[in-house]
C-alpha positions in Angstrom: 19.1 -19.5 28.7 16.0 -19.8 26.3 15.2 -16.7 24.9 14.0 -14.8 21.6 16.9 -13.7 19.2 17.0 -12.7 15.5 17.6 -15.6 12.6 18.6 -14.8 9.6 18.1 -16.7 6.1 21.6 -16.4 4.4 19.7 -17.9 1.2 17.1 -14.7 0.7 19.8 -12.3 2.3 20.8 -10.0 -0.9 23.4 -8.0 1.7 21.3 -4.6 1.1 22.8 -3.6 4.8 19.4 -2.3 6.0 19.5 -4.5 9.2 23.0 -3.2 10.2 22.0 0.2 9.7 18.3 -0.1 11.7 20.4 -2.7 14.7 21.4 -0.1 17.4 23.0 -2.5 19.3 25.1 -3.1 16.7 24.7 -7.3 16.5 24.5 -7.5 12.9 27.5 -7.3 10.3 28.2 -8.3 6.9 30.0 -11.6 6.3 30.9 -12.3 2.8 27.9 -10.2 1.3 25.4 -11.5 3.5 24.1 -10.4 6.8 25.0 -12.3 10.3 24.0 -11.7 13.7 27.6 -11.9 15.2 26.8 -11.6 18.9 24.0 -12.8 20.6 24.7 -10.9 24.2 24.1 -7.8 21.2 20.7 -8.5 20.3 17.6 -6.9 22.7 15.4 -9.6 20.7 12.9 -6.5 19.4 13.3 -6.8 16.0 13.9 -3.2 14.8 15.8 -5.0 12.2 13.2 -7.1 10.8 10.7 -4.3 9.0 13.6 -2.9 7.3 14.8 -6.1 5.7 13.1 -5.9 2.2 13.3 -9.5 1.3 12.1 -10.9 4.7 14.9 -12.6 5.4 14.9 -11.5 9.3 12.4 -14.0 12.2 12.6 -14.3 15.4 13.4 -17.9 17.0 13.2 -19.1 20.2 16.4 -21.1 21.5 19.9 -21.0 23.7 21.5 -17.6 23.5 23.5 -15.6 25.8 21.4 -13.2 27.8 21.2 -9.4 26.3 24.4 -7.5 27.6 23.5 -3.9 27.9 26.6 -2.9 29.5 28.5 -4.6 27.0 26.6 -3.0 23.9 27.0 0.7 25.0 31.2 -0.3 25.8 31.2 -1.3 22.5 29.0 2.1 21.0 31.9 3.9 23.3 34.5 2.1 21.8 33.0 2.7 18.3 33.1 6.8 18.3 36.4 6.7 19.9 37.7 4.5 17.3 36.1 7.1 14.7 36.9 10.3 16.0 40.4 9.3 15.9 40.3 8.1 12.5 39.6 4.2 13.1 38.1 1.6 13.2 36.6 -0.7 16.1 35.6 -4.2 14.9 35.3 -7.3 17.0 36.9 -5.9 19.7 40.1 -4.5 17.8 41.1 -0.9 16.7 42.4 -0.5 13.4 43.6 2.7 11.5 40.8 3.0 8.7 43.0 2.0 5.9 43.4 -1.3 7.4 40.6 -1.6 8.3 37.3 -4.2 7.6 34.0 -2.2 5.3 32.9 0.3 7.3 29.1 -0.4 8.2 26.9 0.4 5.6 24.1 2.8 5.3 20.9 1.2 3.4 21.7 0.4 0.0 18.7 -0.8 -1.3 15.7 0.8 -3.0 14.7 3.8 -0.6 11.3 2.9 -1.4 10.7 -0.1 0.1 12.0 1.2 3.1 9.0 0.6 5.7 7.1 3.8 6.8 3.7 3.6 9.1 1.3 6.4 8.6 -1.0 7.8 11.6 -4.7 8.0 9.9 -6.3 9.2 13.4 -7.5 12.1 11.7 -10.6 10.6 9.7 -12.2 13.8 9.0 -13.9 13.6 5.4 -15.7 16.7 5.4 -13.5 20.5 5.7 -12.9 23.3 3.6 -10.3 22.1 1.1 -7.6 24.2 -0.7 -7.4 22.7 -4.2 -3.9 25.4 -4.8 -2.3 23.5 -1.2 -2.5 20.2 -2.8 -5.7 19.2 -0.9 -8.3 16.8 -2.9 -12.0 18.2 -3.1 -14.9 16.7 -3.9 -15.7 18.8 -7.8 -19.3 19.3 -7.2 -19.0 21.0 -3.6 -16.5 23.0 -5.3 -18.9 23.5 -8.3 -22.1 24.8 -5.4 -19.4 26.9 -4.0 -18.5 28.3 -7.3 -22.4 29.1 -8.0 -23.4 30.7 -4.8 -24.7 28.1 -2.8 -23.4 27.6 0.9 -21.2 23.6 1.1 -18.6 22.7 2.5 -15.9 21.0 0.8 -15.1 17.5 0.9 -11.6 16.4 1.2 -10.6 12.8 0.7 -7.4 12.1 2.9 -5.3 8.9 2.1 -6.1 5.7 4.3 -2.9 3.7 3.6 -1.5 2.9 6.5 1.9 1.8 6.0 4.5 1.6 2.9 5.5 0.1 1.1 1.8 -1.5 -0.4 2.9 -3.8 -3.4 3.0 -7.3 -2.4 6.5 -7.8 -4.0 7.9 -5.3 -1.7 6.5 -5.8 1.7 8.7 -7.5 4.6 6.9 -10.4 5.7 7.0 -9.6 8.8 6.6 -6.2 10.0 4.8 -4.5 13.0 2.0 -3.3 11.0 0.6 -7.0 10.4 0.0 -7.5 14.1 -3.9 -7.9 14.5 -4.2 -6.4 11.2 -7.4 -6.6 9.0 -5.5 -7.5 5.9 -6.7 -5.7 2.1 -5.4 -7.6 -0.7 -6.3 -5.6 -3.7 -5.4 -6.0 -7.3 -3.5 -2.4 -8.6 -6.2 -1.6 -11.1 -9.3 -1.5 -8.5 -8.1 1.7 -6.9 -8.7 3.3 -10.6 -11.6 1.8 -11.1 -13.6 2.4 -7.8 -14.0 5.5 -7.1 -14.2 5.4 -3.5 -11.5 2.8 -2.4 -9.8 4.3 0.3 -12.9 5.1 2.6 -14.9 1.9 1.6 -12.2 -0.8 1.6 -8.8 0.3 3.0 -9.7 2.7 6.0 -8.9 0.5 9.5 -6.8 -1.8 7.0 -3.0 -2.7 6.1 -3.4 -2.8 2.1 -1.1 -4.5 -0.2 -1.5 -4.7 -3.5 -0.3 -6.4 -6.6 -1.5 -7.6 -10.4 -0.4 -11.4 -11.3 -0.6 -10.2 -14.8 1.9 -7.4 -15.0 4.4 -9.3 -12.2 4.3 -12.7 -13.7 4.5 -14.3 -10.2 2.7 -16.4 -7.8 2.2 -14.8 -4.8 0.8 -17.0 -2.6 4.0 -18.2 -1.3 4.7 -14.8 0.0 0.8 -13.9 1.2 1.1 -17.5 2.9 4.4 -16.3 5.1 2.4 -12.6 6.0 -0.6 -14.9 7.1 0.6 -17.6 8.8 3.8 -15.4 10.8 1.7 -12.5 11.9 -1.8 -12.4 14.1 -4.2 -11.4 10.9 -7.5 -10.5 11.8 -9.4 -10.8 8.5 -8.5 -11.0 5.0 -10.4 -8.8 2.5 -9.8 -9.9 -1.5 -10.8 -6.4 -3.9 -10.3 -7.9 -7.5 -11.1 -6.8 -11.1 -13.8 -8.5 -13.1 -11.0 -9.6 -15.7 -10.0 -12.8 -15.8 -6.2 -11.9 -15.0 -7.4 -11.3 -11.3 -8.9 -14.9 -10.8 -4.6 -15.2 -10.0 -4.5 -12.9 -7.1 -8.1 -14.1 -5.4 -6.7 -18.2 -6.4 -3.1 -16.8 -4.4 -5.0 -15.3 -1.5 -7.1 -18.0 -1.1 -4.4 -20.4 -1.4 -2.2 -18.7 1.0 -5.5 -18.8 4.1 -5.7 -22.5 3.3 -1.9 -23.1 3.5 -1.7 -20.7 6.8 -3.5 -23.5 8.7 -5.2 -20.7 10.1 -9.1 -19.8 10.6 -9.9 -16.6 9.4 -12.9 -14.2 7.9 -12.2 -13.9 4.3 -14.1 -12.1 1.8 -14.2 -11.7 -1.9 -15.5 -8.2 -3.5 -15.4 -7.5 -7.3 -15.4 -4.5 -9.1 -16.3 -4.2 -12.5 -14.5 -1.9 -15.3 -16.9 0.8 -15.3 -16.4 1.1 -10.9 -19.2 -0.7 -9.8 -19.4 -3.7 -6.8 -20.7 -6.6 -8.4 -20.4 -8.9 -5.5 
């Protein structure tokens, strides 16, 4: 039967482990250092594999498979802890006493911060009575009226990012945030320089960030892959006036035109005292 299965790129693979460790059905394994989907009667085709993978190695493609065994996946989970609590291992269908036995399945091995996190940001409250000594940010001249005598509330600024991690080097190219996303591509030094960057520009958007300069890399191989795999809604460009940041906007802008896709785009500059100059 035709149906949707996991492929994965041996050639960006670095065998980190991260997609054994998120597969529950236990379809994937490590071959010679690099990850393999070793059944396809394992694999549920929902991907819970692909976000973790940190060098985007992980699609989906549709083509002949064997249909998803469920029976077949929880014998094998069975067979697994029995194997384990006895002080083996189950493999392929075989029991083997530990020290015999292939590399256990690893945990994730790679940096624990690109592992991919999604934030909720329903609360969008900006204006409560903040507690500088719990961590909370407040707005200095609220806190300033309060200090004086006058009645105001203060105003706390809560994050907007909605998913980790944000630099473009690190971000799968595919993950579930991307879907119908309004996508911020900002340059690392904006978020200094603008004062107001989460509520003006990133609120209701998946940011990812990155400086051409300080990286030394072209990324609009890599934006071109996030655009043209996932449904983007709009793409918003936040640059510094310098002229290091004409690389990110020409990457961006590169990347839409490579998609094939037709999208809203827009370019915003900041300048180096925190003003929009266009």
């Amino acid at each position: 039967m035709i149906r949707r299965v996991i492929h994965i790129d041996e050639d960006k693979c670095n065998g980190c482990g991260a997609c054994v460790t998120a597969c529950h059905e236990g379809a994937i394994g490590l071959v010679d250092g690099k990850a393999r989907l070793m059944r396809d009667d394992y694999c549920d085709g929902l991907g819970d594999c692909l976000p973790q993978c940190p060098t985007g190695a992980i699609s989906f493609v549709e083509r002949e498979a064997a249909a998803y065994d469920e029976a077949a996946v929880l014998a094998n989970k069975a067979a697994k802890e029995q194997a384990e609590a006895h002080g083996q291992t189950h493999e392929g269908g075989r029991v083997q006493a530990k020290s015999q036995a292939a590399p256990q399945k690893p945990h994730f091995s790679g940096c624990p911060g690109s592992m991919m996190r999604q934030f909720n940001r329903n609360n969008q409250g900006n204006v409560a009575t903040g507690n500088p000594a719990a961590g909370h940010a407040v707005d200095m001249s609220a806190q300033r009226e309060l200090q004086s005598g006058h009645t105001a509330a203060m105003v706390v600024s809560e994050s907007q990012l909605a998913q980790w991690p944000c630099q473009i080097k690190l971000v799968p190219v595919n993950a579930p945030y991307f879907d119908g996303a309004k996508l911020l591509i900002a340059a690392d030094c904006t978020a200094y320089a603008y004062a107001n960057m989460h509520q003006d520009f990133m609120k209701g958007k998946i940011t990812i960030i990155g400086c051409p300069k300080l990286d030394d890399v072209d990324y609009s191989e890599k934006l071109t892959q996030i655009i043209s795999n996932n449904n983007i809604q709009s793409v918003t460009i936040v640059r510094m006036e310098v002229p290091c940041c004409g690389g990110l906007e020409y990457a961006a802008k590169t990347a839409l035109q490579n998609s094939g896709k037709f999208i809203p785009w827009q370019v915003v500059t900041i300048s180096i005292d925190g003003k929009i100059l266009d």
